[in-house]
C-alpha positions as CSV (number, residue, x, y, z in Angstrom):
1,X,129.6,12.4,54.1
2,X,127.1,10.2,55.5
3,X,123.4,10.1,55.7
4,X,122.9,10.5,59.6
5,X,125.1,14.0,58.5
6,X,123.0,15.0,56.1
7,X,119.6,14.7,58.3
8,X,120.0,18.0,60.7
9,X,120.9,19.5,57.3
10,X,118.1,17.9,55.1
11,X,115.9,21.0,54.1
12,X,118.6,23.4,53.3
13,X,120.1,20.0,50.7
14,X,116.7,19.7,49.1
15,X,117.1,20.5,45.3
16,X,118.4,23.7,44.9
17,X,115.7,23.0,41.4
18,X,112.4,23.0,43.8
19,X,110.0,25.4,44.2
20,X,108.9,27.4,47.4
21,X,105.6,25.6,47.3
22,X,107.4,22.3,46.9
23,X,109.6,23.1,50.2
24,X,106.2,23.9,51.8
25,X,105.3,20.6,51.0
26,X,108.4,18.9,51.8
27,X,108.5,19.9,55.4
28,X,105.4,18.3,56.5
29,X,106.5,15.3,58.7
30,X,104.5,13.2,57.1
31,X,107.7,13.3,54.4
32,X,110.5,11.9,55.9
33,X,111.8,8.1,55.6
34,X,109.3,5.4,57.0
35,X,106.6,7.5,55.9
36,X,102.8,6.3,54.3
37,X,102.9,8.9,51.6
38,X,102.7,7.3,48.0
39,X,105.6,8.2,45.9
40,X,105.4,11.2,43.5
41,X,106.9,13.5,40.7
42,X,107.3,16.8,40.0
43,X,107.0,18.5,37.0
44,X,110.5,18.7,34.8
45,X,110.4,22.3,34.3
46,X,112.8,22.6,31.5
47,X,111.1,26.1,30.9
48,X,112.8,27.1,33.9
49,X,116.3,28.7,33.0
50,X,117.5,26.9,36.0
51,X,117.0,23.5,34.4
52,X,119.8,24.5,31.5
53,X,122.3,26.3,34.1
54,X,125.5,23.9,34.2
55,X,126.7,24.9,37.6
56,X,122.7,24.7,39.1
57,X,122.9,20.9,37.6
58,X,126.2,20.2,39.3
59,X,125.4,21.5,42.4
60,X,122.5,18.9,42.7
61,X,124.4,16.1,40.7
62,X,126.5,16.2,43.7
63,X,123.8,16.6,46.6
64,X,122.0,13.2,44.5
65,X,125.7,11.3,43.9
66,X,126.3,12.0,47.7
67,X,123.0,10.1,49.0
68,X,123.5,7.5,46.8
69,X,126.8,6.6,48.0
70,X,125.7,6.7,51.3
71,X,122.7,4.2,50.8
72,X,123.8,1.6,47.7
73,X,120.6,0.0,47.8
74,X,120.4,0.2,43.7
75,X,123.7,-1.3,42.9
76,X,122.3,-4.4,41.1
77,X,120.0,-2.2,39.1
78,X,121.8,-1.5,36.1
79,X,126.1,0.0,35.4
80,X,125.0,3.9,36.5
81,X,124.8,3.1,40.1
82,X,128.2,0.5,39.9
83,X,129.9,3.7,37.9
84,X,129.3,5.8,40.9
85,X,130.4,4.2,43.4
86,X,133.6,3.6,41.4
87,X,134.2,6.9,41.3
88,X,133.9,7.0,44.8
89,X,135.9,4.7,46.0
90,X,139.1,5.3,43.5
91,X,138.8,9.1,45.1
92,X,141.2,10.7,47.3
93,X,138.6,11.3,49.6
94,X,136.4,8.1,49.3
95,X,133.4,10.4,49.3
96,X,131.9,12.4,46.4
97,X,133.5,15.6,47.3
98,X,136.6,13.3,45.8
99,X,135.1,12.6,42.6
100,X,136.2,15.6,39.6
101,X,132.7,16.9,38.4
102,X,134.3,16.3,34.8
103,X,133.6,12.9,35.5
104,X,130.0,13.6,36.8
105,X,129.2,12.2,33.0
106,X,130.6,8.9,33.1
107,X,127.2,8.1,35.7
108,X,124.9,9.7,33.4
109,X,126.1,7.8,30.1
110,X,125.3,4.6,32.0
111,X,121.8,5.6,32.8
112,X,119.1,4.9,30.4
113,X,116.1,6.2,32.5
114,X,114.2,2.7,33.4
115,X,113.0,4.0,36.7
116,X,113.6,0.9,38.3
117,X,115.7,2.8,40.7
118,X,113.1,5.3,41.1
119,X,110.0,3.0,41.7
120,X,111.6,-0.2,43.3
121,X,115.0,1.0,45.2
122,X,115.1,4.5,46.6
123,X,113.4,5.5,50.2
124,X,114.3,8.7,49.3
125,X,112.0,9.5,46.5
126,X,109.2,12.6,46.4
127,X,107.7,13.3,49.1
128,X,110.7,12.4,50.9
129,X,112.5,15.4,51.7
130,X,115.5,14.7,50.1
131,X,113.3,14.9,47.1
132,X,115.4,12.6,45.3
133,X,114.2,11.4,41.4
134,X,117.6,10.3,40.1
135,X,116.0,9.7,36.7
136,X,114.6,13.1,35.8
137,X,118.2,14.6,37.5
138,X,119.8,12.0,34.7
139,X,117.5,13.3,31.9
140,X,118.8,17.0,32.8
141,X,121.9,16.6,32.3
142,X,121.4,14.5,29.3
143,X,119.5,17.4,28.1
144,X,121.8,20.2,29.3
145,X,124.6,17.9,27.7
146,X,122.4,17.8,24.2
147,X,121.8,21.5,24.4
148,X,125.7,21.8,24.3
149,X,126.3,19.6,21.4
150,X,127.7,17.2,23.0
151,X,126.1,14.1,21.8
152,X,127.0,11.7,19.1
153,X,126.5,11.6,15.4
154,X,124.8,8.1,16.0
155,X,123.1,8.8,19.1
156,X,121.4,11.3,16.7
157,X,120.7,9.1,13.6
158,X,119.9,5.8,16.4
159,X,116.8,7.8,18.5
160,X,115.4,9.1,14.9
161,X,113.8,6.0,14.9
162,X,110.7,6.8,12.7
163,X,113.0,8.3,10.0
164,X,115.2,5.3,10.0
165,X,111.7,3.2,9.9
166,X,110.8,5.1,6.8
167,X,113.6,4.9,4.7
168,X,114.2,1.3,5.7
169,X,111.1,0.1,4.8
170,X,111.3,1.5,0.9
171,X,111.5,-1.3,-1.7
172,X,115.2,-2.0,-2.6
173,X,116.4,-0.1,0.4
174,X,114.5,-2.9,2.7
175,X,116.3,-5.6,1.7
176,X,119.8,-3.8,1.2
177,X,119.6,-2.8,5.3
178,X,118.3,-6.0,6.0
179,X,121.0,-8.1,4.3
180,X,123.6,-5.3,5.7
181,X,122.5,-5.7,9.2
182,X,123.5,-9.6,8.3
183,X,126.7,-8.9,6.9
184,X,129.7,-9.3,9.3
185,X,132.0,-7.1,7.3
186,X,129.4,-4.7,6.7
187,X,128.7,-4.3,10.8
188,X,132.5,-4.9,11.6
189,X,133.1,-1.5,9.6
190,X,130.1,0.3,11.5
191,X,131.4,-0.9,14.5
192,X,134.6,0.5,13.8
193,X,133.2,3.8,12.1
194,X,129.5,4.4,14.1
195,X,129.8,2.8,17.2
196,X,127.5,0.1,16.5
197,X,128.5,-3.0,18.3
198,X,129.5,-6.0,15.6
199,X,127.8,-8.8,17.5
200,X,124.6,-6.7,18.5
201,X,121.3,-7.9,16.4
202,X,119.4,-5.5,14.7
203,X,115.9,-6.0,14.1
204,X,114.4,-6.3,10.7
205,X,113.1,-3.9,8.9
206,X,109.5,-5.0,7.2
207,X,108.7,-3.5,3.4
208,X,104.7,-3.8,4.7
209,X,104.2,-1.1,8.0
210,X,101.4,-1.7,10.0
211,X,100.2,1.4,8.8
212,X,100.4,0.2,5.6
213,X,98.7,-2.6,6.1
214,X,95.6,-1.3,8.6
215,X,95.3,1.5,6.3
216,X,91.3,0.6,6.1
217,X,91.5,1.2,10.3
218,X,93.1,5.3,9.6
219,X,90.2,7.3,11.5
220,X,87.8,9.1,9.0
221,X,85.6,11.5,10.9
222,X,82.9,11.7,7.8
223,X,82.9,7.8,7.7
224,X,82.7,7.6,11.6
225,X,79.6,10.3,11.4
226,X,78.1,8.4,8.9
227,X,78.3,4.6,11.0
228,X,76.0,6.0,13.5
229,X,74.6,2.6,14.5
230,X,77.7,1.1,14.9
231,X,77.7,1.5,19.0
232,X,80.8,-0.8,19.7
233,X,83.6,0.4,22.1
234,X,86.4,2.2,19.8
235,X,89.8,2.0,20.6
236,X,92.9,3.6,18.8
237,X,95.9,1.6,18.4
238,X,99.0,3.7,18.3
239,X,101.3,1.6,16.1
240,X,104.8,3.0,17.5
241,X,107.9,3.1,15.4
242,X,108.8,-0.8,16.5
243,X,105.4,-2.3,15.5
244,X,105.1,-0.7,12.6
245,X,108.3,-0.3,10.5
246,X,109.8,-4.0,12.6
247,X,107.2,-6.6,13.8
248,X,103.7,-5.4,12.2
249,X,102.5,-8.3,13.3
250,X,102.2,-7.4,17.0
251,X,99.9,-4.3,15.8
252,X,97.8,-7.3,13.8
253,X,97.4,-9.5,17.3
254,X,96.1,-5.9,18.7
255,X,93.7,-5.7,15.9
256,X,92.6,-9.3,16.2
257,X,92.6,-9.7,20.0
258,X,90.3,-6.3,20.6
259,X,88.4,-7.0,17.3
260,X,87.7,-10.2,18.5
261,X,86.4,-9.0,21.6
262,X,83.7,-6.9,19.6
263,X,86.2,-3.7,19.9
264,X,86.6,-1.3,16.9
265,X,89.7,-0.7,16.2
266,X,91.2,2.7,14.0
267,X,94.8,4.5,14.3
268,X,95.0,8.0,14.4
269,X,94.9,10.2,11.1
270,X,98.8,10.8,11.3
271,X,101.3,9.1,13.8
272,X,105.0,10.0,14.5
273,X,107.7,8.7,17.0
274,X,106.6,9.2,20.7
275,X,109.5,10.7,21.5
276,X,111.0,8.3,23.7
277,X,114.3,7.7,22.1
278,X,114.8,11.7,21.8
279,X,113.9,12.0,25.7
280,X,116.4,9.1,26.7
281,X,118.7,11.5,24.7
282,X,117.7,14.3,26.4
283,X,116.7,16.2,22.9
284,X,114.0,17.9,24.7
285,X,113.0,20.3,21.3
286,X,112.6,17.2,19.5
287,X,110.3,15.8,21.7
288,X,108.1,19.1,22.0
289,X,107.9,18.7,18.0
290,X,106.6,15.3,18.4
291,X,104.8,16.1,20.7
292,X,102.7,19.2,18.6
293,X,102.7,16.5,15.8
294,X,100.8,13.6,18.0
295,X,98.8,15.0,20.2
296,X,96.3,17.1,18.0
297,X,95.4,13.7,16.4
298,X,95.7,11.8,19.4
299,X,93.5,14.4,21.2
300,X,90.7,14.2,18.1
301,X,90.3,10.3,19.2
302,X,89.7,10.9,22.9
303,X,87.2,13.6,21.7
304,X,85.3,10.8,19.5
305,X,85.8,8.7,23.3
306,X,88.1,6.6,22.5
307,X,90.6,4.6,24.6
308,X,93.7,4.6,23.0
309,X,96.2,1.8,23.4
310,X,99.9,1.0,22.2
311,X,101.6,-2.6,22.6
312,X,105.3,-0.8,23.6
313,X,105.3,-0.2,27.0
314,X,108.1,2.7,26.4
315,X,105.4,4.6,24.0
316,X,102.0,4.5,26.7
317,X,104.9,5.3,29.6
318,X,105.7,8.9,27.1
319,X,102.5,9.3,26.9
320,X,101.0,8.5,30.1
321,X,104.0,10.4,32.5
322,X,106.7,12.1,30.6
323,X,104.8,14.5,28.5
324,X,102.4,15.5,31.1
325,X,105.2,16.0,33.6
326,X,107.0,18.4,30.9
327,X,103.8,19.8,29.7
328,X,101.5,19.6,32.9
329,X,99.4,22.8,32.0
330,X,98.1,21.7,28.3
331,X,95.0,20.0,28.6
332,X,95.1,18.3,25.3
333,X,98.4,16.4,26.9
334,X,96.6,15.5,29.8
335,X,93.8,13.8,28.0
336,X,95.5,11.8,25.7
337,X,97.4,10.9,28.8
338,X,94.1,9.8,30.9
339,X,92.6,8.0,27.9
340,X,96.2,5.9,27.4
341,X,96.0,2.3,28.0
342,X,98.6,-0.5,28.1
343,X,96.9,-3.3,26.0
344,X,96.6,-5.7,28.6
345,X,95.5,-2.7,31.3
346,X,92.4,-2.5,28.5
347,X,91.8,-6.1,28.5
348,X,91.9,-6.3,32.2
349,X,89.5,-3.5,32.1
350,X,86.8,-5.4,29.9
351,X,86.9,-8.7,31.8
352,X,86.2,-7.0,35.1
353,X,83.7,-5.4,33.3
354,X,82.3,-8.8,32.1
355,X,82.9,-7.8,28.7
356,X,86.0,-9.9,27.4
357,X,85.8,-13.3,25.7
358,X,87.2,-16.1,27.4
359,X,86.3,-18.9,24.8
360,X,89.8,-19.9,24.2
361,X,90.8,-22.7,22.6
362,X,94.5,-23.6,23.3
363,X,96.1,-23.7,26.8
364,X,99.8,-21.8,26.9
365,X,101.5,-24.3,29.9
366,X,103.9,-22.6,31.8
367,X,105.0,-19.2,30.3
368,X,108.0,-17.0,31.4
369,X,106.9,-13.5,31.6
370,X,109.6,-10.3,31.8
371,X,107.5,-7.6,33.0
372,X,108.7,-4.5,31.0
373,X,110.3,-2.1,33.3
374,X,108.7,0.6,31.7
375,X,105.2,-0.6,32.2
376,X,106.1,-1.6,35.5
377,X,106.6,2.1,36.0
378,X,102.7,2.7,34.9
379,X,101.9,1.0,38.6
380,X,98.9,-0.8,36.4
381,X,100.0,-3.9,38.1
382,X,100.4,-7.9,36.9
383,X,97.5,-7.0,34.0
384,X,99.5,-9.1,31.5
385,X,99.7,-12.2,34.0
386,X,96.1,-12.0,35.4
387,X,95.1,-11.9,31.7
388,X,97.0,-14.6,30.3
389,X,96.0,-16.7,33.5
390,X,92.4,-16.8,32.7
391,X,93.6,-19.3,29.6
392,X,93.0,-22.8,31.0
393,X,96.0,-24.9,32.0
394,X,98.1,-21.9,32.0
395,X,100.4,-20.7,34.6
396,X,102.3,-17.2,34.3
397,X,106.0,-16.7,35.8
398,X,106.8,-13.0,36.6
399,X,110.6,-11.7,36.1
400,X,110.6,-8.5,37.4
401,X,114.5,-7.7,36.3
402,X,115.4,-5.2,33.6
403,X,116.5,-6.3,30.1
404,X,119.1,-4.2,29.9
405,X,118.8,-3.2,26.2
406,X,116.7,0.2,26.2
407,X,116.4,0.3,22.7
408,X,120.1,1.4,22.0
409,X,122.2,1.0,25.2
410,X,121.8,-2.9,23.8
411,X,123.5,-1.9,20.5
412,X,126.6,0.5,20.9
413,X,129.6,-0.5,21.1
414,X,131.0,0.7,24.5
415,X,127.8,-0.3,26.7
416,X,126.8,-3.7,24.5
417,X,128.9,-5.3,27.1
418,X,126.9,-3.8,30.0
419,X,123.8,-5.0,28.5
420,X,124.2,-8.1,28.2
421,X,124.6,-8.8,31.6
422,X,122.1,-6.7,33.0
423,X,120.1,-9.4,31.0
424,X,122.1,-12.1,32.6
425,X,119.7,-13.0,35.6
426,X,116.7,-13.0,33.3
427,X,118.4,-15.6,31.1
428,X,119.0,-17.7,34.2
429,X,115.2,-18.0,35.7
430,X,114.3,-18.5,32.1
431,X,116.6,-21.3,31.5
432,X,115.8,-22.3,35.4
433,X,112.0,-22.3,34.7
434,X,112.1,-24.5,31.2
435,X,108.9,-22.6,30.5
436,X,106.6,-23.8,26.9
437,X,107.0,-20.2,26.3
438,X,108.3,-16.7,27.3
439,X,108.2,-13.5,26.1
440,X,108.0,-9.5,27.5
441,X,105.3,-6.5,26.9
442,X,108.3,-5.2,25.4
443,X,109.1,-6.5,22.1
444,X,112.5,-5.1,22.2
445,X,113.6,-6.8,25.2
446,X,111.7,-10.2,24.6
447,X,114.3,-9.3,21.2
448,X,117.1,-8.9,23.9
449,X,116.3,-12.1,26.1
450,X,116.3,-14.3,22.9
451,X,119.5,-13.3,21.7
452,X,121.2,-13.7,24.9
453,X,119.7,-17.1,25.5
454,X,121.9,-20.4,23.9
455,X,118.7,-22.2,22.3
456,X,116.4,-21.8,19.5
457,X,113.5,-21.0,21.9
458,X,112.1,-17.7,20.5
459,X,110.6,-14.9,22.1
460,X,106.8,-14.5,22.3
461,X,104.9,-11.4,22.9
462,X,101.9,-11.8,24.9
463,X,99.8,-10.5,22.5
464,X,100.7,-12.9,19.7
465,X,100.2,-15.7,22.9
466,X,96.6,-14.2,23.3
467,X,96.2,-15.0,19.7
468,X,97.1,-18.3,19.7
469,X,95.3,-18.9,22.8
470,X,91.9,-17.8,20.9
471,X,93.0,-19.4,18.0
472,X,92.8,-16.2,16.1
């Protein structure tokens, strides 16, 4: 079916998963393609018992699958849309009515919710009356899927990434992943065994977490009563799992950049996983137990005023939008949300504010910037660029293309592959641009770029940049 079919029809095709206040909304004409309206989201509602009913989810797989194929526009985007459209065409029918709903899955393996589609492709997105959010409709059926016990043993032990973190970072144990992870016997039998691509590089494991290491910065309410002249800015640094159990010394160019800026810095009393990984998994239980685990402490900072700030984009995007749209009625979620900051967002913040140092003392050249798709998705704007510009003799390249990595689409075996390629046209203007340096917000995929590029140019992250630029 085409789209100039599906217009006299529209209303009645609008999620069958949308409330009657929504369809009020809907059916203003201010919400129809063309229209002024800024793009927005709707609550997940996995409370709803229509969220976890298979035949609901199908229903509106097939209204979504069915506008896509009619439009394309996000084919270059990443293997879900490509998938699709496969499907489509090697039907009987050549439309989606063709496709076997069995096969409905095979689209939302392939997804591993950047929003890229969501915020740069699709004219169909809420308020549009289409009402189209393919990610959310792809984190559904992951979670319906999960719910079923459908997901992998490794997808499991991959997204339980502050467990892994913990154990991995033990004395002995460190260096026996490490020099595993190295070993191309070793990973030729996980491949074979766990799914873990052979050729994909896993990162490091440190034996010193940031956590560890900052443990002077852990908030202590009787020692912050007591500093009462102490009236410097505070921010909290939310380590994440990547920063502190793999690089550590991205949360140390946090500490020195904001401390050098006159900022106090502490972390929160306890810290877990965001709950990214589990969400991408569509482990939506998981994620409300992080969630009762982080945000009481979280919430205790932005009580004290703090602005609280985490240098992976992935981790401020959980906290910023994904918990508040499944939890939009607790409070506590919202104001850790409103007080969340990308690092760069912050800095931003104090130079319009006159307050951030610009005595730097080493230019950068020409840097290579990936802008994170995840913090893209925060609609903070160029921050990192307009920062890093304010350096002398410094000139900032955007690439606004997705890595392709995710965190562990990069690593398994059957979507490695995939991957790499999505990364392909980053590689290119990098190699194109001959930059001094390049890097991403996103340690992870700055991780992803390096290994996909033939030199031995490493990645950067902006942060550590800042750093050098100060000459901190």
């Amino acid at each position: 079916m085409q789209l100039e079919n599906k217009s006299s029809t529209s209303l009645t095709r609008v999620s069958l998963f949308t409330s009657h206040n929504q369809l009020d909304y809907l059916m203003s004409d201010q919400r129809r393609e063309g229209g002024l309206s800024a793009p927005t989201r709707h609550p997940l509602n996995q409370n709803d018992p229509e969220f976890w009913d298979e035949d609901n989810l199908n229903k509106e797989l097939e209204r979504v699958y069915d506008i896509c194929h009619g439009c394309r526009r996000c084919v270059s985007l990443c293997n879900a849309f490509p998938t699709l459209f496969d499907l489509v065409d090697e039907s009987e029918t050549f439309e989606v009515d063709g496709v076997d709903v069995a096969d409905y899955g095979k689209v939302v393996d392939q997804c591993y919710l950047c929003d890229l589609c969501y915020l740069t492709k699709c004219p169909y997105v809420p308020p549009h009356e289409w009402n189209v959010d393919f990610p959310h409709l792809m984190l559904r059926a992951k979670a319906v899927k999960f719910k079923k016990g459908e997901s992998k043993f490794r997808d499991n032990v991959i997204t339980s990434t502050d467990m892994i973190g913990k154990v991995a970072s033990q004395p002995v144990i460190n260096t026996l992943v490490n020099g595993a992870n190295k070993n191309g016997v070793l990973r030729g039998m996980l491949d074979k065994t766990l799914g873990i691509h052979k050729e994909a590089k896993l990162p490091e494991y440190t034996n010193q977490p940031a956590r560890k290491k900052l443990v002077a910065h852990i908030y202590d309410p009787a020692q912050s009563k007591a500093e009462t002249s102490d009236n410097r800015e505070q921010v909290t640094l939310f380590t994440t799992c990547y920063c502190n159990y793999n690089e550590p010394s991205i949360a140390d160019s946090v500490v020195k950049v904001l401390e050098h800026n006159d900022i106090k810095v502490n972390l929160a009393a306890r810290e877990h996983c965001c709950g990214m990984p589990k969400l991408e998994l569509g482990d939506l239980k998981t994620v409300t137990q992080l969630k009762d685990k982080n945000i009481p402490a979280l919430y205790e900072m932005v009580k004290a005023g703090n602005t609280i700030v985490a240098a992976v984009p992935s981790c401020v995007l959980m906290f910023k939008q994904e918990l508040p749209l499944m939890f939009p009625e607790d409070e506590q979620v919202l104001a850790v949300a409103a007080a969340f900051n990308d690092p760069f967002e912050y800095l931003h913040k104090l130079h319009k504010a006159g307050k951030l140092k610009t005595d730097f003392k080493n230019s950068l050249g020409n840097v290579s910037y990936h802008v994170a798709c995840h913090q893209r998705v925060q609609n903070i704007g160029p921050k990192t660029k307009q920062v890093l510009e304010l350096i002398e003799e410094t000139a900032v390249k955007n690439i606004e293309r997705c890595s392709g990595h995710d965190g562990t689409y990069g690593v398994k075996s059957e979507t490695f592959e995939f991957a790499n390629k999505i990364a392909r046209p980053i590689v290119k203007q990098i190699k194109d641009q001959t930059p001094d340096h390049y890097g991403s917000d996103c340690p992870v995929a700055g991780k992803h770029i390096e290994n996909n590029l033939d030199n031995d140019q490493k990645a950067i992250h902006p942060l550590d940049l800042l750093c050098h630029a100060y000459g901190i």
